[in-house]
C-alpha positions in Angstrom: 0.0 0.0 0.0 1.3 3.3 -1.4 0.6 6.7 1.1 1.3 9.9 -1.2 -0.3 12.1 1.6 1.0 14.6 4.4 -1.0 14.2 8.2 -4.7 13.6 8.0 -6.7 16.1 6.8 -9.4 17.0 9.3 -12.6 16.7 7.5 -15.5 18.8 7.8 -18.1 17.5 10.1 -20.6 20.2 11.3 -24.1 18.8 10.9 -25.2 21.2 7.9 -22.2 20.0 5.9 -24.0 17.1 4.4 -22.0 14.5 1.8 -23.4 11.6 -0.9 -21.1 9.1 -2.1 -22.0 8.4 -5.6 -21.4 4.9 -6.6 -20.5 3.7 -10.4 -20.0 -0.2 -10.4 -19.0 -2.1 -13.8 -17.9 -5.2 -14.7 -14.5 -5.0 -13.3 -14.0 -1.7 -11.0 -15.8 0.5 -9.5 -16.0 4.3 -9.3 -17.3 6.6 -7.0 -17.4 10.0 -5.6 -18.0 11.7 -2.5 -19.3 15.1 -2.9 -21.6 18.2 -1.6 -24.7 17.8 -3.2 -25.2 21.5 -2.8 -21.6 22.5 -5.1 -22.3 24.3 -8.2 -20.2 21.9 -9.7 -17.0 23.9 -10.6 -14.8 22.1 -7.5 -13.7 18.9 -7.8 -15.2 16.0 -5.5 -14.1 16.0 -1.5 -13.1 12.4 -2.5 -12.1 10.5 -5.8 -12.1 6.3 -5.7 -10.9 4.3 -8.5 -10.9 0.3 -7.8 -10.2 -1.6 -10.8 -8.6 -4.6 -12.0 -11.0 -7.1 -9.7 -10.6 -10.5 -10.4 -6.9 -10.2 -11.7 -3.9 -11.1 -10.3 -2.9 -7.2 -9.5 -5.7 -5.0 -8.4 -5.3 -1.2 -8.1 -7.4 1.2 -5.5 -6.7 4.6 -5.4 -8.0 7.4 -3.1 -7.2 10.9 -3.7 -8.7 14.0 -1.9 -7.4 17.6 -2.8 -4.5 16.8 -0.1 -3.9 13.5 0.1 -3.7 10.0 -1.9 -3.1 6.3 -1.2 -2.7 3.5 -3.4 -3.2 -0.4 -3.5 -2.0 -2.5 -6.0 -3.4 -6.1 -4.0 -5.0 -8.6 -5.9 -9.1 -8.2 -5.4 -11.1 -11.2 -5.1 -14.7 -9.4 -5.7 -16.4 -6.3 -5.5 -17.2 -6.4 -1.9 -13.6 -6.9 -0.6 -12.5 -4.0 -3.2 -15.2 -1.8 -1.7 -14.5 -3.2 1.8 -11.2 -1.9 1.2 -11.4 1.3 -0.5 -13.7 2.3 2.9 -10.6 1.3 4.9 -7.8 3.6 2.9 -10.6 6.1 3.5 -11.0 5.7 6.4 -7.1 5.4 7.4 -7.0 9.0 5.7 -9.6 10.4 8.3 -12.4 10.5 5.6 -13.8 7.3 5.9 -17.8 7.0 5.6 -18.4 7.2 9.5 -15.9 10.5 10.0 -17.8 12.3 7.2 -21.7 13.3 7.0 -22.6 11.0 4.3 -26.5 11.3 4.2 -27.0 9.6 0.6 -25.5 7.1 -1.6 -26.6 7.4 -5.5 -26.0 4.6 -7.5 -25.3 4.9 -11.3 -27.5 2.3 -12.7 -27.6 1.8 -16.8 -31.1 0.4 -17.3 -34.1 1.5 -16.2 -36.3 -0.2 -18.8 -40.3 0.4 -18.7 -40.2 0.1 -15.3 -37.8 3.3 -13.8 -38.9 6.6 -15.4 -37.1 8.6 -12.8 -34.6 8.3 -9.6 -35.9 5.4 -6.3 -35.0 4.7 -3.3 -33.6 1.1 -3.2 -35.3 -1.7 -1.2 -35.2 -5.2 -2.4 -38.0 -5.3 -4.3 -36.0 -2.5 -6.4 -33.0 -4.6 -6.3 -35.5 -7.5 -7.9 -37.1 -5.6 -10.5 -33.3 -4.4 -11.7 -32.2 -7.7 -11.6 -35.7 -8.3 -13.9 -34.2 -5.9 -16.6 -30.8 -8.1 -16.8 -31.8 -9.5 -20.4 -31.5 -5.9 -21.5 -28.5 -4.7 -20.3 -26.6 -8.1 -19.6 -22.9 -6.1 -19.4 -23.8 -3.7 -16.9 -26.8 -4.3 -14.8 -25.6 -7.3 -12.9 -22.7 -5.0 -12.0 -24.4 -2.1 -11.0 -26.3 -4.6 -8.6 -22.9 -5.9 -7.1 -22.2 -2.2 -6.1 -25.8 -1.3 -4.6 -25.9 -4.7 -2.7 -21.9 -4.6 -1.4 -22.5 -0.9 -0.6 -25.8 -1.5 1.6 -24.1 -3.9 3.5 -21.1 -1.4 4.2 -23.6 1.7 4.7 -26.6 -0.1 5.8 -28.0 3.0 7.7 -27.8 5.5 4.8 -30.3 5.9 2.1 -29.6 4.6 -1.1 -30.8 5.9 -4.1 -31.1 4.4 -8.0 -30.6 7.0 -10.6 -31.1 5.4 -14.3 -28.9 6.2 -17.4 -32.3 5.7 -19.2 -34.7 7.4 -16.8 -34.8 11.0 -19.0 -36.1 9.4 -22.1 -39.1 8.1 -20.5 -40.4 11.3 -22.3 -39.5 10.2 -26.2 -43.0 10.4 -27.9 -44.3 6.7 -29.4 -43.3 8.2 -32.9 -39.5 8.6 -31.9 -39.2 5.3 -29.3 -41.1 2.7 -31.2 -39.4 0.7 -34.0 -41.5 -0.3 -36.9 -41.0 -4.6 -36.1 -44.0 -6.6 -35.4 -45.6 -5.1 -32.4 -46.0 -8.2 -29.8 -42.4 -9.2 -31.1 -41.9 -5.7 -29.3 -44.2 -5.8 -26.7 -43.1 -9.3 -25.9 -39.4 -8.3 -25.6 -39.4 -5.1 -24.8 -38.4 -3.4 -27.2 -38.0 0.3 -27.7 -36.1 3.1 -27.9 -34.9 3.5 -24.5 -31.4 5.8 -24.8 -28.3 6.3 -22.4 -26.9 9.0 -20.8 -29.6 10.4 -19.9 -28.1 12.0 -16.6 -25.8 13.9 -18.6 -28.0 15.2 -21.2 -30.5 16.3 -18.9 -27.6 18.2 -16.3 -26.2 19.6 -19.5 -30.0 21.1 -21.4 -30.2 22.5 -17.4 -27.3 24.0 -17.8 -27.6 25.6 -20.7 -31.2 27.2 -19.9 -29.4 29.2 -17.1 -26.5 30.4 -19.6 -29.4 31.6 -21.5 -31.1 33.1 -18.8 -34.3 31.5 -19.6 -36.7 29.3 -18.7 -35.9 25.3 -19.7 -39.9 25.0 -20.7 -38.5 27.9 -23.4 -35.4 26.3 -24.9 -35.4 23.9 -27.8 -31.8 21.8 -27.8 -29.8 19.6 -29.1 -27.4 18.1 -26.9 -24.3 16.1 -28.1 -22.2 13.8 -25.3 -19.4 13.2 -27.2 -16.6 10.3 -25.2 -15.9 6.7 -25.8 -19.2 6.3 -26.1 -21.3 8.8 -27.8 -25.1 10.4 -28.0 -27.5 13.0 -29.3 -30.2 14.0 -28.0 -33.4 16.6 -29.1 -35.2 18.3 -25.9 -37.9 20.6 -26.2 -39.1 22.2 -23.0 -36.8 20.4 -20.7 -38.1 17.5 -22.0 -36.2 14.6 -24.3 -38.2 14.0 -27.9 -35.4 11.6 -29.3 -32.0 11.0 -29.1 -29.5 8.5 -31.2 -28.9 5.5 -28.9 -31.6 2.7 -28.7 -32.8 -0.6 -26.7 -28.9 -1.1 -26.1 -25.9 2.1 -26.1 -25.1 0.3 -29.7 -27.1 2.6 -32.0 -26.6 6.1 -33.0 -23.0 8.1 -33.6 -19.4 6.4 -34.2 -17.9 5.5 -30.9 -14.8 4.5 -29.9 -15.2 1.1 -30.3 -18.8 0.6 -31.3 -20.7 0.6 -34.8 -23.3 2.8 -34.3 -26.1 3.1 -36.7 -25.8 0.0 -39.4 -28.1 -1.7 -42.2 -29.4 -4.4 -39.7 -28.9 -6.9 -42.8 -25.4 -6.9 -42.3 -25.4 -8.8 -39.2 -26.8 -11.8 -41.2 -24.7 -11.4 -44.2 -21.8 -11.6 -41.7 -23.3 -14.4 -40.3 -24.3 -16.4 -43.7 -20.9 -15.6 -45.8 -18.4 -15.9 -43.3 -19.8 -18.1 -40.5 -19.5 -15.7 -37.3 -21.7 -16.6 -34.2 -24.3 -13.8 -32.9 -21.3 -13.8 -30.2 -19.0 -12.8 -32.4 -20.8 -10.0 -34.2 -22.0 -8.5 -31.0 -18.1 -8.5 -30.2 -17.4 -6.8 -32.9 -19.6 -4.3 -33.7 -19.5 -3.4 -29.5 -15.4 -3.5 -28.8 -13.7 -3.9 -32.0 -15.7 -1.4 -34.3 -16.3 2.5 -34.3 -13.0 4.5 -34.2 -10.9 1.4 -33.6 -12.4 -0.8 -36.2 -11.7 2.3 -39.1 -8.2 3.4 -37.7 -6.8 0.9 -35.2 -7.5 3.2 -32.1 -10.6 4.4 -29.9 -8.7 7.4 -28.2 -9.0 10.3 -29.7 -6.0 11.8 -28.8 -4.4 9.3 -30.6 -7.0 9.3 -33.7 -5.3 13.2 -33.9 -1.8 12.0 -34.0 -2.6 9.4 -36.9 -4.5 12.1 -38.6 -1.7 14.9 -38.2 1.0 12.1 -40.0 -1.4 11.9 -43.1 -3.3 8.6 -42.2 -5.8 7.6 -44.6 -8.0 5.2 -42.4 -7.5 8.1 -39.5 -8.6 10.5 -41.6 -11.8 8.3 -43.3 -12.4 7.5 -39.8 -12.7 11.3 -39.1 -14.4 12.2 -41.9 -17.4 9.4 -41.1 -17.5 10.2 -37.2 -18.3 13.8 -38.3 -20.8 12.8 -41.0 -23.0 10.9 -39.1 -22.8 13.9 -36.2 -23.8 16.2 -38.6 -26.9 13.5 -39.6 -28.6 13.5 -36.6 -27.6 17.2 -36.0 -29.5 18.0 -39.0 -32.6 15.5 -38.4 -33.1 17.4 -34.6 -32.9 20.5 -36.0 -36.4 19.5 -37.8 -37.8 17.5 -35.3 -37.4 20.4 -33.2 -38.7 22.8 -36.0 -35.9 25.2 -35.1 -33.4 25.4 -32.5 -31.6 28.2 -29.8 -28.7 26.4 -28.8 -26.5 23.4 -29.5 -24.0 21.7 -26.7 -21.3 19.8 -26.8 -20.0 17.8 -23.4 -18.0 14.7 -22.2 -14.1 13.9 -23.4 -14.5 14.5 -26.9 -17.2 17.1 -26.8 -15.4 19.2 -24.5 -12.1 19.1 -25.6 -12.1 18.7 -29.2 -11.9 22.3 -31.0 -11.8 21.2 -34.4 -14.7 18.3 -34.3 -17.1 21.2 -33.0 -15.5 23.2 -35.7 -16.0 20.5 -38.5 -19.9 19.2 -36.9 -20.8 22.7 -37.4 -19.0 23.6 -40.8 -21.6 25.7 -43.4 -24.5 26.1 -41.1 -24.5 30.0 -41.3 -27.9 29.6 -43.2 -29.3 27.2 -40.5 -28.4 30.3 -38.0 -25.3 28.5 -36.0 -22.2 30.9 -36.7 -18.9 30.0 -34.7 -16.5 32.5 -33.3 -12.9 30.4 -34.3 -11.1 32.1 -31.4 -13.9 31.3 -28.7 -14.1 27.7 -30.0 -10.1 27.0 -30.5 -8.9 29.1 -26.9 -6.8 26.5 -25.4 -7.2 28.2 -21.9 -11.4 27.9 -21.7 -12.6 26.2 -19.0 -15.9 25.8 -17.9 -19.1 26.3 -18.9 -18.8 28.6 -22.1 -20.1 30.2 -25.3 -18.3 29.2 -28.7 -20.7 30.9 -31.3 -20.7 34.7 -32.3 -22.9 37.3 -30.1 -24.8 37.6 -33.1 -25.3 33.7 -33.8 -29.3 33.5 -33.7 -28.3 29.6 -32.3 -26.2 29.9 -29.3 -23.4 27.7 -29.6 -22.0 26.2 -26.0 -19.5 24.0 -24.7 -20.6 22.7 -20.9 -18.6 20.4 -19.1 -20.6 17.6 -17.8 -21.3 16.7 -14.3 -23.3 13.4 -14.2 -21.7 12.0 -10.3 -23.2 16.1 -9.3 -26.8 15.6 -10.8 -26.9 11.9 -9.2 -26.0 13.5 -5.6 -28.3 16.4 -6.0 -30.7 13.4 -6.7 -29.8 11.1 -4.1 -30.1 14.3 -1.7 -33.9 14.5 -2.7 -34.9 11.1 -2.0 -33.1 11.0 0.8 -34.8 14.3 2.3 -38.3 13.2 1.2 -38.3 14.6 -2.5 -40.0 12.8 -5.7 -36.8 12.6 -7.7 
């Protein structure tokens, strides 16, 4: 075990300083946050956790606070001894669970299905009915149960609160959720439009409203979340009326590493003409296609480099990620019947002058005009404006905030809101 930090740092423990650890479990690590609710979301989290690596021969926990840090690099056997353990470095840095306020725990949870349309506090028959909606989120569900059950038993005292990646697209009109298949096929199965990151896109419209100074029941917006993985979505009124990914986080923009939109037929002629398994397919199109399937790599930092020493597939790869941006861009814009402002957010959204430059190219007509030193100032931080004054579409950059909008959440239900 690694200590990086000075003395203990007191921590803060006056009864109105209230705390919510925000939980994000996958498949192999776990993240979380412990934060003030109440922040505006420009300071970073009281506490950072990063467990990783579980079920491998060399684990890796890291705390870090603004003044101190410790690492592990044990083997983890499971979830529960990772978390277990994390609490303990936390706690051996005097800002463990019991020597801090913590008054909520939000857990990210991926799939909401029919049954969530907005944020619940967990008992066990919510832990059964998201164990119910396995089948549609097979990767990350399960995981996202590991956490809320191994984190009840560590903080059984302290609310704990559900907050779904699909909960703000409960809203998507029939026309925009519903796919034209047989209809008790779909009824049957499930199957809908459901979308992902919904957390973000609905902190980031919020956002925006206030930059505007104006009501969010006023604003029609198109909101872009632009990382590994990637999403558009339309929202008119505060409200979500379509956005790109579907029943799984498959459809939609280029990603990193998956497809997005496809002819559906292609999965069978993979299938009849060169023998791969629905196993294989699904592996390809989710981990071995998008960004790294066209060039060789998912991270765009790297994507640049190929593209700055000439690389044909780098550049193709650019040149179709942008396209199909500019696609559903263009289809909101109708569905919407106009538009005040468009937002990028996440990794590539926020740091990524030129693909906001490009997504945006020869829209002057469509009212979006850029100001090139706003949108290429390497020192902007925070939530900011990238179009001209005169732009009749504002034009924004906002830095997402998704552990935030799950605290503030968690907060609610744990004080007696609705979500």
């Amino acid at each position: 075990m690694t200590d990086t930090s000075a003395a203990p740092v007191p921590a803060p423990t006056d009864g109105d300083h209230e705390y919510v650890l925000v939980l994000n479990s996958g498949s192999s690590s776990i993240k979380f946050q412990v934060l003030d609710p109440r922040a505006d979301g420009t300071e970073p989290p009281y506490i950072s956790g990063l467990v990783e690596k579980i079920g491998e021969d060399r684990g890796h926990i890291r705390i870090t606070t603004p003044d101190q840090a410790m690492e592990d690099n044990r083997p983890i056997l499971g979830h529960s001894v990772g978390l277990e353990r994390a609490f303990g470095m936390m706690s051996l840095l005097g800002v463990g669970p019991s020597d801090l306020n913590v008054v909520a725990v939000g857990h990210r949870v991926v799939h909401g299905g029919e049954t969530f349309s907005g944020p619940v506090l967990i008992d066990r028959d919510v832990i059964r009915r998201i164990k119910d909606l396995v089948p549609l989120a097979p990767l990350h569900n399960p995981a996202n149960i590991d956490g809320i059950e191994n984190a009840r038993s560590l903080l059984p005292d302290v609310p704990h609160v559900a907050v779904f990646d699909t909960g703000f697209f409960h809203t998507l009109p029939p026309a925009a959720a519903r796919y034209a298949i047989d209809r008790k096929v779909a009824e049957d199965n499930h199957i809908r439009r459901y979308g992902f990151h919904g957390t973000s896109h609905e902190y980031v419209s919020q956002q925006v409203a206030g930059l505007l100074d104006r009501d969010p029941a006023d604003v029609r917006q198109i909101t872009l979340h632009l990382g590994n993985g990637a999403s558009a979505a339309a929202i008119d009124g505060g409200r979500a009326v379509d956005t790109s990914m579907g029943l799984t986080p498959l459809a939609g923009l280029v990603m990193g590493t998956r497809s997005g939109d496809i002819d559906p037929g292609i999965i069978f002629h993979l299938h009849r003409s060169s023998g791969m398994s629905s196993e294989d397919i699904d592996t390809m199109l989710n981990r071995d296609s998008g960004l790294k399937g066209l060039s060789g790599v998912n991270d765009f930092r790297q994507l640049q480099e190929l593209i700055d020493a000439g690389d044909e597939d780098a550049i193709l790869a650019y040149d179709i990620y942008v396209h199909q941006l500019r696609r559903y861009l263009g289809s909101y814009m109708l569905i919407l019947g106009g538009v005040d402002a468009i937002t990028f957010t996440a990794g590539v959204g926020e740091n990524h002058a030129g693909i906001r430059r490009d997504t945006l190219a020869r829209l002057e007509g469509f009212g979006v005009e850029i100001d090139d030193a706003r949108n290429e100032d390497p020192e902007a931080e925070g939530p900011r404006m990238i179009s001209t004054d005169d732009s009749r579409v504002k034009v924004f950059v906002v830095p997402t905030n998704e552990e935030l909008a799950i605290a503030r959440y968690a907060l609610d239900l744990a004080d007696g809101g609705e979500g």
